[in-house]
GUBATOR-495436 format. One line per 5 residues: number of its first residue (from 1); their letters; for each residue x, y, z of N, C-alpha, C. Coordinates in pm, whole numbers. Layout:
BEGIN
NUM) a) X:Y:Z:X:Y:Z:X:Y:Z | ...
END
This chain:
BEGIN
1) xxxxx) 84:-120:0:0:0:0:88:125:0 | 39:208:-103:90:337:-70:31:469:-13 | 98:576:20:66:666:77:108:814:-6 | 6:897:42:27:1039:-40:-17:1146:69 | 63:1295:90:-45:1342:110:-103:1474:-1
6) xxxxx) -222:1457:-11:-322:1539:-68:-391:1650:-68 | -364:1795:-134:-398:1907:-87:-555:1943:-136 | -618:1964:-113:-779:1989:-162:-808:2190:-95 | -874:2231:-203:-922:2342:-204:-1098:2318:-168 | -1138:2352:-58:-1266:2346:23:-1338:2458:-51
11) xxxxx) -1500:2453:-88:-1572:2500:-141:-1536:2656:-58 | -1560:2650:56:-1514:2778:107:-1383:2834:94 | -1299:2796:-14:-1149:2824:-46:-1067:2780:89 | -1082:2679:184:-1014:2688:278:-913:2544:218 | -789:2577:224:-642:2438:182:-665:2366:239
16) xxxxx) -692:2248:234:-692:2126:346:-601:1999:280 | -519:1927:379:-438:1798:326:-492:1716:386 | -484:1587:278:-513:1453:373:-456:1379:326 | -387:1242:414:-331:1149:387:-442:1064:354 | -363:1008:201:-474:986:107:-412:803:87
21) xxxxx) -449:690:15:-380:579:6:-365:542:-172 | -376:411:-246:-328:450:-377:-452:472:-421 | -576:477:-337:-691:508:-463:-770:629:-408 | -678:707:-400:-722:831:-300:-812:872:-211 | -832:759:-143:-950:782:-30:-877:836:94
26) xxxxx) -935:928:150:-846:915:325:-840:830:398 | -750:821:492:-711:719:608:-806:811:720 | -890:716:759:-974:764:876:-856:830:1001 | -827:787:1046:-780:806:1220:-700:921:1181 | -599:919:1074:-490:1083:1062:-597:1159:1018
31) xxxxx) -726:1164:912:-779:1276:883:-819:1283:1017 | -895:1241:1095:-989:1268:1220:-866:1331:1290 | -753:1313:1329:-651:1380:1409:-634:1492:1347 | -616:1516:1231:-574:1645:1180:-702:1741:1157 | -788:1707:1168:-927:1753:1226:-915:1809:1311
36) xxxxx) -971:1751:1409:-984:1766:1564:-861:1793:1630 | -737:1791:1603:-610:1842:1660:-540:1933:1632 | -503:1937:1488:-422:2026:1412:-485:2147:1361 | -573:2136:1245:-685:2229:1257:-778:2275:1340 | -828:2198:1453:-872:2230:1535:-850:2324:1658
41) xxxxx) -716:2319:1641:-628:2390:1722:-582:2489:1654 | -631:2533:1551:-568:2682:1523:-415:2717:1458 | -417:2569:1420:-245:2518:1392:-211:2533:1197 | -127:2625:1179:-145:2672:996:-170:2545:944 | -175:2532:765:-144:2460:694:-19:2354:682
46) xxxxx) 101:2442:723:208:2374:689:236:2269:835 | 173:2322:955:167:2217:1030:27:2142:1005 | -38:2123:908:-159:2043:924:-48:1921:848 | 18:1996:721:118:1919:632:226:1802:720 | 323:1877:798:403:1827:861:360:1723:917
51) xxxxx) 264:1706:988:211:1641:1061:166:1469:995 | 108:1514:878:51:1422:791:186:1338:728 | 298:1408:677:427:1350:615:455:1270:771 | 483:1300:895:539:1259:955:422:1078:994 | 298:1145:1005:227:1015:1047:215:923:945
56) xxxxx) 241:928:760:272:865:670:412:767:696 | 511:814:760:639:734:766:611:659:851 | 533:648:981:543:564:1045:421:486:1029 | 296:517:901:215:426:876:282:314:772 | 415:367:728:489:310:625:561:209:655
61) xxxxx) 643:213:814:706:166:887:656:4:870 | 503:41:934:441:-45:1001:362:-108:881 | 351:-74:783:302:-231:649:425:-245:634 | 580:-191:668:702:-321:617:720:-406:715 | 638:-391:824:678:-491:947:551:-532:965
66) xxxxx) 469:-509:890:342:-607:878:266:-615:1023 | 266:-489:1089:217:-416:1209:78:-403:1179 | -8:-409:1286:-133:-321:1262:-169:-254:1367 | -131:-121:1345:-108:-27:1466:-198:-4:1606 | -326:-13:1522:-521:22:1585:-522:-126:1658
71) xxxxx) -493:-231:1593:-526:-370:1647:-411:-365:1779 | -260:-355:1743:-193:-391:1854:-250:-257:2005 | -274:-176:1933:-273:-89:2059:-463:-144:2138 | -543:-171:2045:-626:-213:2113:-616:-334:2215 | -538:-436:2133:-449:-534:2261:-362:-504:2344
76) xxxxx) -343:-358:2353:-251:-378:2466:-117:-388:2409 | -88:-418:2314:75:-459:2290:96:-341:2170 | 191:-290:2267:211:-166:2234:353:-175:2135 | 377:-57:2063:525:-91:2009:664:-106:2080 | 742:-234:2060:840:-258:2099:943:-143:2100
81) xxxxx) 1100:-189:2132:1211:-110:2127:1217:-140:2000 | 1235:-205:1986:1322:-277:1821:1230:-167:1722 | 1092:-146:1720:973:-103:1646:1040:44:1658 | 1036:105:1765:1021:252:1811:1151:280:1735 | 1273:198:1730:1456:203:1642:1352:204:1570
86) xxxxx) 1327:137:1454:1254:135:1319:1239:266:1308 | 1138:317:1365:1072:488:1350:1177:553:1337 | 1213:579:1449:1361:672:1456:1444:662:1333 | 1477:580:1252:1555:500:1144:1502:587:1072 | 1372:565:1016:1279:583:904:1272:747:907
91) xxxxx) 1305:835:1038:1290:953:1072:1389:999:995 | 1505:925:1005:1632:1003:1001:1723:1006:871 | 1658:912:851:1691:875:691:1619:984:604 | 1681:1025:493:1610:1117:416:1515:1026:294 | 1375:1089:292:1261:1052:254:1237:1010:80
96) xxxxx) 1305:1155:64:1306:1183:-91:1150:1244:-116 | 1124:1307:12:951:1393:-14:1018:1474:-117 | 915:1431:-245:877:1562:-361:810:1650:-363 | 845:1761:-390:708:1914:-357:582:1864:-397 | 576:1786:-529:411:1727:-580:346:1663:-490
101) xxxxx) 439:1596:-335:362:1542:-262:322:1378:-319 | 397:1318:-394:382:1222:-467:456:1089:-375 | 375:949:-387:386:864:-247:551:823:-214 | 588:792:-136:715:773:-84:692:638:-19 | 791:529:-109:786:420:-53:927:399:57
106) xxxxx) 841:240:185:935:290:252:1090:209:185 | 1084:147:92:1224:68:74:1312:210:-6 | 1264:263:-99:1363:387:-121:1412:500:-22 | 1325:489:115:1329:587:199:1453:533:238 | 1475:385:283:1555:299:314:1710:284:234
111) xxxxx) 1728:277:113:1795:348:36:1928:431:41 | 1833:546:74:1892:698:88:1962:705:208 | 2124:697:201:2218:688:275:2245:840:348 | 2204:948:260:2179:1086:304:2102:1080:429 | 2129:1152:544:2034:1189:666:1960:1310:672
116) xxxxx) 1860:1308:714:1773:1451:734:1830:1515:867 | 1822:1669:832:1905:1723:952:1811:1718:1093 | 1924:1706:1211:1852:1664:1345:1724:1761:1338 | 1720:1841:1310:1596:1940:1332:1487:1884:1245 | 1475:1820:1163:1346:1735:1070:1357:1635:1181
121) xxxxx) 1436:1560:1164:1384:1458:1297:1324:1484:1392 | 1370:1556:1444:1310:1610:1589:1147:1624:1540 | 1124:1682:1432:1018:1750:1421:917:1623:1367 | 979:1537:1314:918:1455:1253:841:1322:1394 | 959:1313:1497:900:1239:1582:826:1287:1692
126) xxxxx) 856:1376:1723:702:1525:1787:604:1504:1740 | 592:1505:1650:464:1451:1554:422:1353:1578 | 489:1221:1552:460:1058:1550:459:1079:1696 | 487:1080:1812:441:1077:1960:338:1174:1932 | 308:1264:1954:125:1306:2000:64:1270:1847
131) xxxxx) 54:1179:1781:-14:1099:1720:-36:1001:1735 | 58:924:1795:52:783:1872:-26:803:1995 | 23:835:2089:-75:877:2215:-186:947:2185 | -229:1036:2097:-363:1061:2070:-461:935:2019 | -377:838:1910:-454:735:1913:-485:619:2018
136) xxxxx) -396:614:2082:-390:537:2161:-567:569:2327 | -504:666:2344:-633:761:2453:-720:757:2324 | -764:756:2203:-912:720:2151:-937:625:2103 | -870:511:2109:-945:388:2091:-923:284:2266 | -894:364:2312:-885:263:2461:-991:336:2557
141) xxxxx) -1032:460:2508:-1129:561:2577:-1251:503:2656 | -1277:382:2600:-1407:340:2663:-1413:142:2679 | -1284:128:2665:-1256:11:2702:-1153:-31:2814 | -1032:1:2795:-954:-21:2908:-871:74:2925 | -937:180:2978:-859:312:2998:-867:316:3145
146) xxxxx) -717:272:3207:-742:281:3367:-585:344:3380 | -512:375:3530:-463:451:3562:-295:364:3512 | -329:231:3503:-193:163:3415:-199:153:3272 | -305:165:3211:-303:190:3090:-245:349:3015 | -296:435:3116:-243:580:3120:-91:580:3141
151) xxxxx) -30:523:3195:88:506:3251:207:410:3135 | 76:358:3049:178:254:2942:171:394:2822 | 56:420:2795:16:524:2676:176:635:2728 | 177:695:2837:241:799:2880:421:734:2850 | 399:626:2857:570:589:2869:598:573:2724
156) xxxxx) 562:502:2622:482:514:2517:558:638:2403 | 488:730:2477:479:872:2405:659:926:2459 | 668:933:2555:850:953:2636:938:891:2540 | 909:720:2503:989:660:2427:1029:703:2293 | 913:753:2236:927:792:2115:1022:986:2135
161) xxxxx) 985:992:2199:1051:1108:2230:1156:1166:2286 | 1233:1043:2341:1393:1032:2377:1435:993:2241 | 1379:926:2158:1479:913:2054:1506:1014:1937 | 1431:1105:1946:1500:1296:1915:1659:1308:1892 | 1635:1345:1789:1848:1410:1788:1787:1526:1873
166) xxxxx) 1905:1573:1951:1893:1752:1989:1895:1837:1857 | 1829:1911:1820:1855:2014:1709:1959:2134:1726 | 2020:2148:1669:2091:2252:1690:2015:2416:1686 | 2056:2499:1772:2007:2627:1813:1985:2688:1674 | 1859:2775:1676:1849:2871:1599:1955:2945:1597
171) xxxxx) 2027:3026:1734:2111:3137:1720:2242:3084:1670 | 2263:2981:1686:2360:2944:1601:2379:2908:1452 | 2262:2855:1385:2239:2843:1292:2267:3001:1228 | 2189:3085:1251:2201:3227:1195:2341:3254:1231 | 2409:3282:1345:2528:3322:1339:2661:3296:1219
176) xxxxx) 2587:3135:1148:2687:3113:1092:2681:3196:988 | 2545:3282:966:2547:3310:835:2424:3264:780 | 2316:3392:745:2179:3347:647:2174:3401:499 | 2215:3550:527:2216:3640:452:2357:3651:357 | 2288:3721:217:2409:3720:103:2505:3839:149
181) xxxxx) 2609:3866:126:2736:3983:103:2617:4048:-9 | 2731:4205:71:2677:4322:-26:2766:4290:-208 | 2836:4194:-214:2889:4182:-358:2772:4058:-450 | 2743:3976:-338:2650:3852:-392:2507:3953:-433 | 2484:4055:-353:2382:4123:-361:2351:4189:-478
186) xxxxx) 2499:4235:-497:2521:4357:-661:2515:4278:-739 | 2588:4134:-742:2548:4044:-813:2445:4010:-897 | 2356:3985:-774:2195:3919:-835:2158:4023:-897 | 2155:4116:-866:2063:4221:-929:2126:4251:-1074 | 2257:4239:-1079:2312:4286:-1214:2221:4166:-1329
191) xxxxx) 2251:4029:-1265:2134:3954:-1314:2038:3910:-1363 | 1943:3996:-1255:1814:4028:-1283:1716:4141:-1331 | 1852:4247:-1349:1811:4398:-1450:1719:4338:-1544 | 1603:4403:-1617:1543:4387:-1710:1616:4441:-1812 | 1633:4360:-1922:1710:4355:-2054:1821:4356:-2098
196) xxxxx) 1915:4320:-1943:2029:4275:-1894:2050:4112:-2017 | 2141:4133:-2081:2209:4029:-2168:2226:3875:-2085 | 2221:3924:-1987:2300:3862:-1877:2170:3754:-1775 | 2032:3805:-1818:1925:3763:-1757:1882:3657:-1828 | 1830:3546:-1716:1792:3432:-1799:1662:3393:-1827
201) xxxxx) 1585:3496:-1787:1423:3491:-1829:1412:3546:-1967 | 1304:3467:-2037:1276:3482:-2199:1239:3619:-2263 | 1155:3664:-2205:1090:3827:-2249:1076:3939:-2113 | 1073:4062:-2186:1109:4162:-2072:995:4196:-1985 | 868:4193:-2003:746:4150:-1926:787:4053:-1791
206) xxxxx) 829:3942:-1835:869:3829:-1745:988:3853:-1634 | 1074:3926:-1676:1193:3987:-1623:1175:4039:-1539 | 1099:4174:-1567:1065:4296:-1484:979:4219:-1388 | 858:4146:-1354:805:4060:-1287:932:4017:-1177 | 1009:3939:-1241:1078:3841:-1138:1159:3944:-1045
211) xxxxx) 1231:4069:-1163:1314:4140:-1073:1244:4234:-946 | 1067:4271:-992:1000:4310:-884:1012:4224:-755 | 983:4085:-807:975:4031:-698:1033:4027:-592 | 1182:3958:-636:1314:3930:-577:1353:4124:-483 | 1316:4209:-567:1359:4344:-492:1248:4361:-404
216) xxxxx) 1125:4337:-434:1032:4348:-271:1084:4290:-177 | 1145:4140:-219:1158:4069:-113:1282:4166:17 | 1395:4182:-132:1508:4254:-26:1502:4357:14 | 1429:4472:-46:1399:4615:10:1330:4577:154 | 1203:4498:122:1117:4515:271:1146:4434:385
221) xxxxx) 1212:4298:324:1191:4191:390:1107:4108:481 | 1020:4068:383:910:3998:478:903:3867:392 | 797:3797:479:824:3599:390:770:3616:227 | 815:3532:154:751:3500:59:579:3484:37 | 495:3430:121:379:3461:153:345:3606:146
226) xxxxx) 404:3649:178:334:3770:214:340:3864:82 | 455:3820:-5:473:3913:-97:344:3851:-238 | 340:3721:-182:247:3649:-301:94:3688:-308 | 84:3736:-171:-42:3754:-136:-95:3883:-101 | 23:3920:-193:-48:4099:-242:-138:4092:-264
231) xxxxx) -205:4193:-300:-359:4273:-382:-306:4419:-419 | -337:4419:-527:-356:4545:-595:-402:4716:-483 | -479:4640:-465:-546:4715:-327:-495:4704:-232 | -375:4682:-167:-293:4643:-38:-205:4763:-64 | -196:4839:-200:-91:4925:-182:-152:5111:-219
236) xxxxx) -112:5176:-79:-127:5318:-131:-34:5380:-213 | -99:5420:-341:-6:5476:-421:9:5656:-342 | -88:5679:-334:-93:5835:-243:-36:5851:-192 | 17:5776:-65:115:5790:4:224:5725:35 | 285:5633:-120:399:5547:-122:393:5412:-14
241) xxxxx) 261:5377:52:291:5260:148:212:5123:78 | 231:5056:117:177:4892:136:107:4855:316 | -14:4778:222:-25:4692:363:-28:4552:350 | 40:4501:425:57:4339:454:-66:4315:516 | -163:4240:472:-266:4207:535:-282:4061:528
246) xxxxx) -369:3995:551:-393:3861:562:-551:3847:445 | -535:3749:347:-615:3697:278:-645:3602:236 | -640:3539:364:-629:3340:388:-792:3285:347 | -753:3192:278:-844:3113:251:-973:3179:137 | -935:3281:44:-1056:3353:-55:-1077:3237:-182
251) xxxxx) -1170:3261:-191:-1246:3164:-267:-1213:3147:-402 | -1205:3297:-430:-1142:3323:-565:-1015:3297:-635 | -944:3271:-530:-780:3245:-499:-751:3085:-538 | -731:3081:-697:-738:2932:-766:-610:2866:-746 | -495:2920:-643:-420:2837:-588:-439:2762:-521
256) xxxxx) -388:2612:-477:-430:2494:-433:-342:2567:-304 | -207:2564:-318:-162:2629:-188:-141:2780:-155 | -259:2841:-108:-283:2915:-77:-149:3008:-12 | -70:3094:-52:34:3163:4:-36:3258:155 | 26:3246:273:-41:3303:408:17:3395:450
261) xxxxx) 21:3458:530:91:3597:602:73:3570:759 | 192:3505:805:179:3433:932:229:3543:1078 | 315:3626:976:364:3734:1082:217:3855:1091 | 231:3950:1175:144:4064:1207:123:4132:1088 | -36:4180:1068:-41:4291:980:56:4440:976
266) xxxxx) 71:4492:939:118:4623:882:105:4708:825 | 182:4804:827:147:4945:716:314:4956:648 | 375:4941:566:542:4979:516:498:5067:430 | 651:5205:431:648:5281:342:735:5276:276 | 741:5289:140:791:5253:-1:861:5375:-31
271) xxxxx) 995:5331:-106:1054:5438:-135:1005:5510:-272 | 1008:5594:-333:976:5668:-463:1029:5597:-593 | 1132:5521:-629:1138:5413:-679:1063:5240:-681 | 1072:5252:-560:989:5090:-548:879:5118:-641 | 778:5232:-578:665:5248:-574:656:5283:-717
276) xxxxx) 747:5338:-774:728:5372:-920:751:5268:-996 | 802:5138:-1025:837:5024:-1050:692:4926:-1007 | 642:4946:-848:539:4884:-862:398:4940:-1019 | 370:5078:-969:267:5094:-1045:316:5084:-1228 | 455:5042:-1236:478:5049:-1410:419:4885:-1443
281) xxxxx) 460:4865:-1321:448:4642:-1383:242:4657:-1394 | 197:4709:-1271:38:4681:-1292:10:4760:-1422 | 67:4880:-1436:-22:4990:-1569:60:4875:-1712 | 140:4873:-1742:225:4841:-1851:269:4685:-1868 | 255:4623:-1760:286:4449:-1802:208:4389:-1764
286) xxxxx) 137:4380:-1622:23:4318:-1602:-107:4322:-1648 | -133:4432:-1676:-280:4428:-1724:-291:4382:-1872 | -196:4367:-1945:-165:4323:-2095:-160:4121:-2049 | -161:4099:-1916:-168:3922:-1934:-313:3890:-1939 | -353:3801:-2052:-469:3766:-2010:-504:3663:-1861
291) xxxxx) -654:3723:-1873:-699:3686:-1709:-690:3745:-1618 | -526:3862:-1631:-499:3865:-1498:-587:3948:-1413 | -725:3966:-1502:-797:4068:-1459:-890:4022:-1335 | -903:3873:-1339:-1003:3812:-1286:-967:3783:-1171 | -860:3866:-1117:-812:3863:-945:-770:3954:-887
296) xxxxx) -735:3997:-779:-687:4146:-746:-519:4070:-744 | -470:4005:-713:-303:3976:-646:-217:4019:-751 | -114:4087:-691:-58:4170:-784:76:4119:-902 | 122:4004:-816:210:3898:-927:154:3802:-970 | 142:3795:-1127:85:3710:-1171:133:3619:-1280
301) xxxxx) 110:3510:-1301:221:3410:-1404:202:3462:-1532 | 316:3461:-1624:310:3517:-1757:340:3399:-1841 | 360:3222:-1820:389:3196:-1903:247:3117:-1944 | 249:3076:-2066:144:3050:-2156:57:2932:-2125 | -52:2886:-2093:-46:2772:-2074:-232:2773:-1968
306) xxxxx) -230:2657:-1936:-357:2680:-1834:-356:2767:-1738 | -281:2793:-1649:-217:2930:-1575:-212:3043:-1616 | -195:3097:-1736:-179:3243:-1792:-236:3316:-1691 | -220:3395:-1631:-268:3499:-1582:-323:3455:-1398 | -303:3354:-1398:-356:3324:-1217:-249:3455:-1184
311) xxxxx) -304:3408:-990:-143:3440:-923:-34:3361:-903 | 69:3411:-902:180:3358:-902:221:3252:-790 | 212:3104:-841:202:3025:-728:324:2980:-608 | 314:2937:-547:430:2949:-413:580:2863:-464 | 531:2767:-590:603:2703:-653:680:2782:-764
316) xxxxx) 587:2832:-845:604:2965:-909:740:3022:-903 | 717:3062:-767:848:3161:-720:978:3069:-701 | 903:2959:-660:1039:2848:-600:1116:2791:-735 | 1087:2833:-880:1114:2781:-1006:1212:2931:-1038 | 1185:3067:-989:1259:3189:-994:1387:3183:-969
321) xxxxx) 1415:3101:-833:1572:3147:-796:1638:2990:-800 | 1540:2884:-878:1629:2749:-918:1682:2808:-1024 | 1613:2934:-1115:1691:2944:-1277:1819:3036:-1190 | 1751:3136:-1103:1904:3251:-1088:2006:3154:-1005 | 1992:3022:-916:2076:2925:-893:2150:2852:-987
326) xxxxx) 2110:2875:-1124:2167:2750:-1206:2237:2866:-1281 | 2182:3010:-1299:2276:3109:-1379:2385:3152:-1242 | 2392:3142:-1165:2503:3171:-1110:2539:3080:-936 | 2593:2921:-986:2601:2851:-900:2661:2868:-799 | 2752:2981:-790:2835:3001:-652:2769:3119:-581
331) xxxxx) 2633:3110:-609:2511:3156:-477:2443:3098:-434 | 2383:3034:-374:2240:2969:-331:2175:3056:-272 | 2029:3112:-351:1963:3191:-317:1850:3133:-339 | 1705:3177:-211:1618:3136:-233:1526:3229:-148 | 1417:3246:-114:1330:3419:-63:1377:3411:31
336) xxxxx) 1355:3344:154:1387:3385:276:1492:3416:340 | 1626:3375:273:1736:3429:223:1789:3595:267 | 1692:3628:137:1658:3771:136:1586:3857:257 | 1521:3768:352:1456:3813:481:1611:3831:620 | 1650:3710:516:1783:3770:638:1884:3851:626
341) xxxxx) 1920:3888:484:1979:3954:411:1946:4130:494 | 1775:4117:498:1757:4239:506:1773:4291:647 | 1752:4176:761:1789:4189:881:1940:4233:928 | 2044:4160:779:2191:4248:818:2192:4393:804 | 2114:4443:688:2167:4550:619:2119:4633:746
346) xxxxx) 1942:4620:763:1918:4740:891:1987:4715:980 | 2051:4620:1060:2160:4569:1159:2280:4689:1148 | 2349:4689:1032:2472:4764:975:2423:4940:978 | 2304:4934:938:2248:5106:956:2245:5174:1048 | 2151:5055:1156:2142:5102:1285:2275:5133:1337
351) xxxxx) 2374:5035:1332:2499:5030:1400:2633:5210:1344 | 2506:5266:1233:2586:5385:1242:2488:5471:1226 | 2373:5444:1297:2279:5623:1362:2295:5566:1538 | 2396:5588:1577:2422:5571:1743:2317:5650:1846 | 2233:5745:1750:2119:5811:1851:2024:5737:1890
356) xxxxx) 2019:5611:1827:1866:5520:1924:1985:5418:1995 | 1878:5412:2132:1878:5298:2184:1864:5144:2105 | 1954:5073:2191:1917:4938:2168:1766:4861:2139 | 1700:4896:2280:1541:4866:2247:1486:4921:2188 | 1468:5033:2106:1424:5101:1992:1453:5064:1866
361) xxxxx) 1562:5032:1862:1644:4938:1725:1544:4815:1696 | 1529:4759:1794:1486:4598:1803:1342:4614:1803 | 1251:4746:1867:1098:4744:1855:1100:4771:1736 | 1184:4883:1652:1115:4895:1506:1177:4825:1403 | 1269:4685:1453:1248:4610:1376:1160:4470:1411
366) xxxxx) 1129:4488:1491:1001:4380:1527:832:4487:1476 | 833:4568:1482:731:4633:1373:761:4581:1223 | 898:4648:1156:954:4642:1029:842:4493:965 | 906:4388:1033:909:4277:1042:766:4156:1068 | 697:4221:1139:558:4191:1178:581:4100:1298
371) xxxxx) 663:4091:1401:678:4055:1496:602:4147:1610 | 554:4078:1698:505:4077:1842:608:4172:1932 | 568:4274:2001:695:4352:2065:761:4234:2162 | 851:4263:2188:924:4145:2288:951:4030:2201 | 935:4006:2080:948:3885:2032:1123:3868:2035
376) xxxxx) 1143:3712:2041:1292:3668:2027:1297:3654:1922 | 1238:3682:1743:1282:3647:1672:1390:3746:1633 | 1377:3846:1689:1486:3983:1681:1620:3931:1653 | 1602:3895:1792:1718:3797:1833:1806:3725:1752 | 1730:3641:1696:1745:3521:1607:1804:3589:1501
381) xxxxx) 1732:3644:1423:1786:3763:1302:1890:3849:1296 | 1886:3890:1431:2020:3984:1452:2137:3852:1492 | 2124:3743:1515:2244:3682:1587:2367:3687:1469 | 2336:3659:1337:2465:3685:1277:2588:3843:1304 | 2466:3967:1276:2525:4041:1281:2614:4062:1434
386) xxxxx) 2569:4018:1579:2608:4031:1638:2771:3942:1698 | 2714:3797:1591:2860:3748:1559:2990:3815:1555 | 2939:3923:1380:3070:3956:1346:3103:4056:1450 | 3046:4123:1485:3074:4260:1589:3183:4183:1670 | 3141:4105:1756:3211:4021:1870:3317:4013:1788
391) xxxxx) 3331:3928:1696:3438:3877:1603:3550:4002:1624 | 3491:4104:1567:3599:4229:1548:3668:4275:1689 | 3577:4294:1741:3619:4370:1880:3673:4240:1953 | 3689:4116:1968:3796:4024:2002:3921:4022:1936 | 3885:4079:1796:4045:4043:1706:4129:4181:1729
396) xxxxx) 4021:4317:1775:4105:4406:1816:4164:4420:1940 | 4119:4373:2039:4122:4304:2176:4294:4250:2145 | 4304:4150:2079:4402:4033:2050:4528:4103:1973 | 4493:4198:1893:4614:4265:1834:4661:4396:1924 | 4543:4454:2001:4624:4511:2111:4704:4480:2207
401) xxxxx) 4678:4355:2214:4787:4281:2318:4887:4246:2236 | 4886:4195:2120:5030:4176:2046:5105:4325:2024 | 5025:4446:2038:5132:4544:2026:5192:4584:2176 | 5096:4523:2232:5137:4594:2391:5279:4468:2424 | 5267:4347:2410:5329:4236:2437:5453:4159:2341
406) xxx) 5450:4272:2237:5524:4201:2114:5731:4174:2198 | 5742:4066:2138:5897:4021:2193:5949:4076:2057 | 6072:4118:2072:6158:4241:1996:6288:4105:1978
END
């Protein structure tokens, strides 16, 4: 048997996935969990997703070991050590998940000598424990649910959850480095000039599109979502601003995956260029695509085909910087990239207008940003830049002592 999971667009435009089998019906017990748990709880899309990939591997596990998960746990015989290694195995091993979402068997998972980094694991068996123990507390609910059965379910759920790699820290991750150099920067853009010799998109319509894109992303810096899920109407031309708003789940919106805006609404103001670049693409390239009339979102696909004219899908964009990756391989660039990119540059600005405070720096870039005041993602974002600082002022530290200490 195989497994998929399956994205469906709800009459009310709302994204929904389900783990689907080879004749696309759902698997009762994960849709009902991702029901009543995941969605139910107020939990996005991409964790309704996660969730579903992760409870697929270990439904996968268990037809190669010829398990039946609902039956053993209704007996009582719960998964072994040897079983729970299996999971962990199957966790850690890389999957070969395709963006199409297309089934993943487990002997190729098996295969793939590549490992998924501790942080997918982690995330993947978080998942498989409060999916296991959620099933477990609803099919024992009204049969043998007593204070040792609670106690097997509970040990159960621990087991699966000691076998976690530790993930390595966000702040370290960023410290090493998210964001491109101001030369990788001059780079891309020389690149992505419209009618640049040098650009690898077909016509100058298409160009100017991509290079809008890629420069919203780095001027403002906010997620890819957010930039997809413009509207025409999100931006004051009167007074040079944009608003980031949220337009989850519209009906009209013939993307299957709906692009979201997960950070805080906003108001950003646009410089006199942006803004003049925005209104040339809507007056002069967009309104010349067919269709593109039949939506407000302001990037829209130009190449020919059943798509002409939608909005520009989340994949869309993810096909943008595989071409500027393959025209210039000694970058790896991809949007969010550019979110951290933009967190150095205001980092480097701030660090030469010395008239604000520290906490002023960090509230208006947790505004900038659509963060929560007090949020740690500040943090997180700034940790590279605060790297190099340290970096310097240790190496000047270190050469003052070699002049103070030098042997003659």
């Amino acid at each position: 048997m195989t497994f998929r999971v399956k994205t469906f667009v709800r009459p009310d435009g709302e994204t929904y996935p389900m783990l689907v089998d080879e004749h696309g019906m759902p698997e009762f017990y994960p849709t009902y969990f991702i029901t009543s748990q995941i969605r139910g709880g107020g939990l996005s899309l991409s964790s309704m997703e996660q969730h579903l990939y992760s409870i697929m591997i270990l439904y996968k596990m268990c037809i190669a070991n010829s398990i039946d998960l609902e039956g053993r746990i209704i007996s009582l015989e719960f998964l072994s050590i040897r079983e729970l290694d299996e999971i962990r195995d199957c966790c850690t091993r890389r999957s070969g998940r395709p963006q199409n979402s297309d089934a993943i068997s487990l002997a190729k998972m098996r295969k793939k000598r590549k490992g998924l980094a501790g942080n997918t694991q982690y995330t993947y068996l978080t998942c498989i424990a409060t999916y296991v123990k959620w099933l477990s507390e609803l099919l024992l609910a009204r049969k043998r649910f007593d204070l040792s059965t609670a106690k097997r379910i509970g040990a159960l759920y621990d087991a699966i959850l000691i076998r976690r790699s530790i993930p390595a820290p966000k702040t370290i991750d960023n410290a090493n480095g998210k964001g491109i150099t101001k030369e990788q920067e001059l780079r891309l853009f020389q690149i992505l000039r419209p009618g640049s010799v040098e650009n690898p998109f077909s016509n100058f319509g298409l160009q100017f599109r991509n290079y809008l894109f890629v420069k919203m992303l780095r001027a403002l810096g906010p997620r890819r979502g957010e930039v997809l899920n413009l509207c025409i109407s999100d931006i004051d031309f009167s007074s040079n601003g944009l608003y980031i708003v949220r337009h989850n789940d519209v009906i009209d919106d013939p993307r299957k995956r709906q692009p979201k805006v997960k950070t805080k609404e906003r108001y950003l103001i646009l410089s006199d260029s942006l803004i003049a670049e925005i209104r040339y693409y809507i007056i002069e390239i967009r309104k010349r695509i067919p269709n593109s009339r039949r939506h407000p979102y302001l990037f829209v696909v130009h190449k020919s085909g059943p798509t002409l004219g939608r909005p520009l899908s989340i994949s869309g964009q993810e096909q943008i910087f595989k071409v500027l990756a393959k025209k210039n391989p000694d970058m790896s660039i991809h949007a969010h990239l550019l979110r951290h990119t933009w967190n150095d540059r205001y980092s480097e600005v701030m660090d030469e207008n010395q008239a604000n405070s520290s906490d002023e720096i960090e509230q208006w870039r947790n505004l900038l940003q659509g963060w929560a005041q007090g949020s740690k993602m500040s943090a997180l974002y700034n940790a590279r830049h605060i790297q190099r600082k340290a970096n310097e002022a240790s190496l000047k530290a270190q050469n003052e002592l070699e002049n103070r200490c030098r042997v003659s």
